[in-house]
KEKOLZA-932576 format. One record per residue (C-alpha): residue in three letters; residue number from 1; x, y, z. Coordinates in Angstrom, 3 decimals. Each point is the difference from the previous one (the first is absolute). Example, Ala and Ser with C-alpha at 12.3 -4.5 7.8 and 13.67 -1.06 7.14 Angstrom:
<recs>
<"ALA",1,<12.300,-4.500,7.800>>;
<"SER",2,<1.370,3.440,-0.660>>;
</recs>
This chain:
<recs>
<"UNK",1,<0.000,0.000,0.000>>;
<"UNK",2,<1.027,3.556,-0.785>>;
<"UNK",3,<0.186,2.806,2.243>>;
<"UNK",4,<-3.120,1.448,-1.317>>;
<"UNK",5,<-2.135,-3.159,-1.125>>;
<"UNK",6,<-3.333,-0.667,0.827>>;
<"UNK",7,<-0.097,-0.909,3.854>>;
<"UNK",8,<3.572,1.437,1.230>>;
<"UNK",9,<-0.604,1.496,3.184>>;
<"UNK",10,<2.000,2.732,1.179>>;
<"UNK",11,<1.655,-0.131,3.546>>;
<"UNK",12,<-2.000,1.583,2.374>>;
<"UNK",13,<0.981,3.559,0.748>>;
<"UNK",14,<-0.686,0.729,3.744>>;
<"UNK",15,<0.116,3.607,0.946>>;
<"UNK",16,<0.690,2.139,3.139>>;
<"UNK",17,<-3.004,0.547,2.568>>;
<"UNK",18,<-1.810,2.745,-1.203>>;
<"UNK",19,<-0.511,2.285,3.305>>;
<"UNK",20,<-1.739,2.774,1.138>>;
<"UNK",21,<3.152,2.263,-1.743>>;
<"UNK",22,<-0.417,-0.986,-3.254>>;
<"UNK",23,<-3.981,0.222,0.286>>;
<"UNK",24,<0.463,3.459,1.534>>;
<"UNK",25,<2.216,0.853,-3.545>>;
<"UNK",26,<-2.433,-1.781,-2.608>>;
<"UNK",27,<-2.557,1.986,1.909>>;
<"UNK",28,<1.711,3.546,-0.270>>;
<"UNK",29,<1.176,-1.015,-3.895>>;
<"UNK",30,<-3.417,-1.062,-0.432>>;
<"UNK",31,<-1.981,2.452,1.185>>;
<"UNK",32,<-2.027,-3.129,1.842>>;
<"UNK",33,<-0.107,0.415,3.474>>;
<"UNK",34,<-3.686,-2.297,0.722>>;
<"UNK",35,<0.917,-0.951,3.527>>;
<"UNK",36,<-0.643,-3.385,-0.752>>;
<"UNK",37,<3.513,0.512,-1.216>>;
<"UNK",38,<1.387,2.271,2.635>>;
<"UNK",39,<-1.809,-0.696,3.710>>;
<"UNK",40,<-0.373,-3.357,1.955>>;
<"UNK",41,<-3.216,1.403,1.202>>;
<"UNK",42,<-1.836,1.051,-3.253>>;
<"UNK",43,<0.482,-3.141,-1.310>>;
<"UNK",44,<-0.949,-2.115,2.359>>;
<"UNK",45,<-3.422,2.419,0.598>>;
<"UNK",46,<-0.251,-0.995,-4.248>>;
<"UNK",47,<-0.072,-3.509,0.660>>;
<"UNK",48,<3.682,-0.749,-0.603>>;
<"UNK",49,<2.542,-1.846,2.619>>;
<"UNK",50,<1.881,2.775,-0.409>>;
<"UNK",51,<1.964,2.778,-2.256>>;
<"UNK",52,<0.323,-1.812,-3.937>>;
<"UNK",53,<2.394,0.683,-2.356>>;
<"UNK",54,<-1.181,2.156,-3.234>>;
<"UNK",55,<-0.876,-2.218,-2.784>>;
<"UNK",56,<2.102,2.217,-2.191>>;
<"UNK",57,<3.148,0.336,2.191>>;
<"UNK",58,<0.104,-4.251,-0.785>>;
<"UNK",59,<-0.188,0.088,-3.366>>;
<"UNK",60,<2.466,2.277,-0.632>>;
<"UNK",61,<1.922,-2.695,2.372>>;
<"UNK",62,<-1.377,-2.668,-2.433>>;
<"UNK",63,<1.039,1.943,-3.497>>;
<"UNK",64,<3.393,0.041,1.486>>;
<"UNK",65,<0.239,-3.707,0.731>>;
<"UNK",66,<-1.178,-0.349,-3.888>>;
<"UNK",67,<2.429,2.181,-0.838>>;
<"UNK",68,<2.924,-1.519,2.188>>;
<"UNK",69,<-0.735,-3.543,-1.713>>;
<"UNK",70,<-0.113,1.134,-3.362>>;
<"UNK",71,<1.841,3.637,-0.333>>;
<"UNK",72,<-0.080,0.330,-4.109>>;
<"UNK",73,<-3.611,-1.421,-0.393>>;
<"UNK",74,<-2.471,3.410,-0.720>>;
<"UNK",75,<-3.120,-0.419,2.586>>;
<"UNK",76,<-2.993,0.023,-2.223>>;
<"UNK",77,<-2.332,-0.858,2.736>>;
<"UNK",78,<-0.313,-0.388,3.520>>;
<"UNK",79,<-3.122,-0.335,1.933>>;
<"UNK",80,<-1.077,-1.875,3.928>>;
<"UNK",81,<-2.800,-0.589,1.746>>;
<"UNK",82,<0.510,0.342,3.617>>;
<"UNK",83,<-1.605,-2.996,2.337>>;
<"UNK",84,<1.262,1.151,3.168>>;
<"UNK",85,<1.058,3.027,1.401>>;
<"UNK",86,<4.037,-0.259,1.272>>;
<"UNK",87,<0.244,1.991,3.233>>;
<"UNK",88,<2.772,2.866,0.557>>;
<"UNK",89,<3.136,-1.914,1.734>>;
<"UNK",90,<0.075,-2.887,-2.255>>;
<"UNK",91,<2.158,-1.332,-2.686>>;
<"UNK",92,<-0.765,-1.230,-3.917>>;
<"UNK",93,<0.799,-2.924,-1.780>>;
<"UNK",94,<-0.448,0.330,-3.259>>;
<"UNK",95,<-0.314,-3.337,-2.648>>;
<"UNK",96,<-0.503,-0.042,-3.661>>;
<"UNK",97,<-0.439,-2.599,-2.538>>;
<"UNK",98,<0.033,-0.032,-4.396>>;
<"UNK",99,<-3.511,-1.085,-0.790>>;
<"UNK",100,<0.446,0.870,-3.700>>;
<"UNK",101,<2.322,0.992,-1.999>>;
<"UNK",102,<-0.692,0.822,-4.341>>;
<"UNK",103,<1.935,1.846,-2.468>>;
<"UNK",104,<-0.877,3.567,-1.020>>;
<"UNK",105,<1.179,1.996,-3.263>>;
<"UNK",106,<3.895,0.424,-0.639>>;
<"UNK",107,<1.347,-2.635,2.022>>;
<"UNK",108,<-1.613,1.178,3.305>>;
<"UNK",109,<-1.549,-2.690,2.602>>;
<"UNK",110,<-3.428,1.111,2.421>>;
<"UNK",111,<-0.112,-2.091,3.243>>;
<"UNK",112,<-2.402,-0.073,2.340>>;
<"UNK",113,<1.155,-0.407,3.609>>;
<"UNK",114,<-2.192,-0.934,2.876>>;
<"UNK",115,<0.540,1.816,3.270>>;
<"UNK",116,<-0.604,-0.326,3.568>>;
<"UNK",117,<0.888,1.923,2.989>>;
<"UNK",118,<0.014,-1.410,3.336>>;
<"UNK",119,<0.601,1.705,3.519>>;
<"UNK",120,<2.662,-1.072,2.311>>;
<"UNK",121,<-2.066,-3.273,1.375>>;
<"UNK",122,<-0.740,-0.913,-3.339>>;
<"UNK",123,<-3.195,0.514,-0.549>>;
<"UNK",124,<-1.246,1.156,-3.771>>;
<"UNK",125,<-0.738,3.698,0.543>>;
<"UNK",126,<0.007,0.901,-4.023>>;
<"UNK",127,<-0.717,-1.916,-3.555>>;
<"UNK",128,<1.145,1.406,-3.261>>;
<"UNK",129,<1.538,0.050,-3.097>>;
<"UNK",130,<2.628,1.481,-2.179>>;
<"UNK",131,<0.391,0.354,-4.157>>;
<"UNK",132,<3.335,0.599,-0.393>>;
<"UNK",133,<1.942,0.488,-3.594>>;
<"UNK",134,<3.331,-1.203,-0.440>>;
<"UNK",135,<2.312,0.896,-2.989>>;
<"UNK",136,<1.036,-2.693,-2.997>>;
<"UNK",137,<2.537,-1.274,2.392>>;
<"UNK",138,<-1.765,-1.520,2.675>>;
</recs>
């Protein structure tokens, strides 16, 4: 098997706790400061075990785990649907897998990789997928 056939399965890339810090700075870059995000309190009161993670702060964490595993391919796609919220204080592991992969014009190759993201205990906080293009070489 290749390095980019049809079930290759990239290592898992596990990434630093994501703590009240870096919530604080997606928040203030964001211009999203819900307190679901920010305060303990408010999201418990919402129905929540405690402060989550913004959706968006993890996948910009999960475009750069596509990117890390495949740094020439052009992202044509990326897209998740989140199944559980990941609270502030814990860590990602991300996990990806070549479900398809067919030629385009010119050479170039299309794959479609599955995604998941799970939190530090392992459980599956995030499904996705990613089109990615890859030159003739690949």
């Amino acid at each position: 098997m290749t390095v980019l056939a049809v079930g290759h399965r990239f290592a898992d890339t596990k990434l630093a706790i994501l703590g009240p810090d870096d919530v604080a700075a997606y928040a203030e870059a964001s211009g999203d400061h819900n307190p679901i995000h920010l305060d303990e309190a408010a999201a418990r009161a919402a129905g929540l075990p405690g402060a989550i993670v913004h959706g968006m702060l993890i996948m910009g964490r999960l475009e750069g785990a596509v990117r890390g595993w495949l740094p020439h391919a052009r992202i044509a796609g990326l897209q998740c649907r989140f199944v559980k919220p990941l609270a502030v204080g814990d860590g990602i592991s991300i996990g990806g897998r070549v479900a398809r992969r067919r030629p385009l014009a010119e050479g170039e190759t299309e794959l479609l990789v599955r995604l998941t993201i799970a939190n530090g205990a392992g459980a599956m906080i995030c499904v996705g997928e990613a089109v990615l293009h890859l030159g003739a070489a690949a």
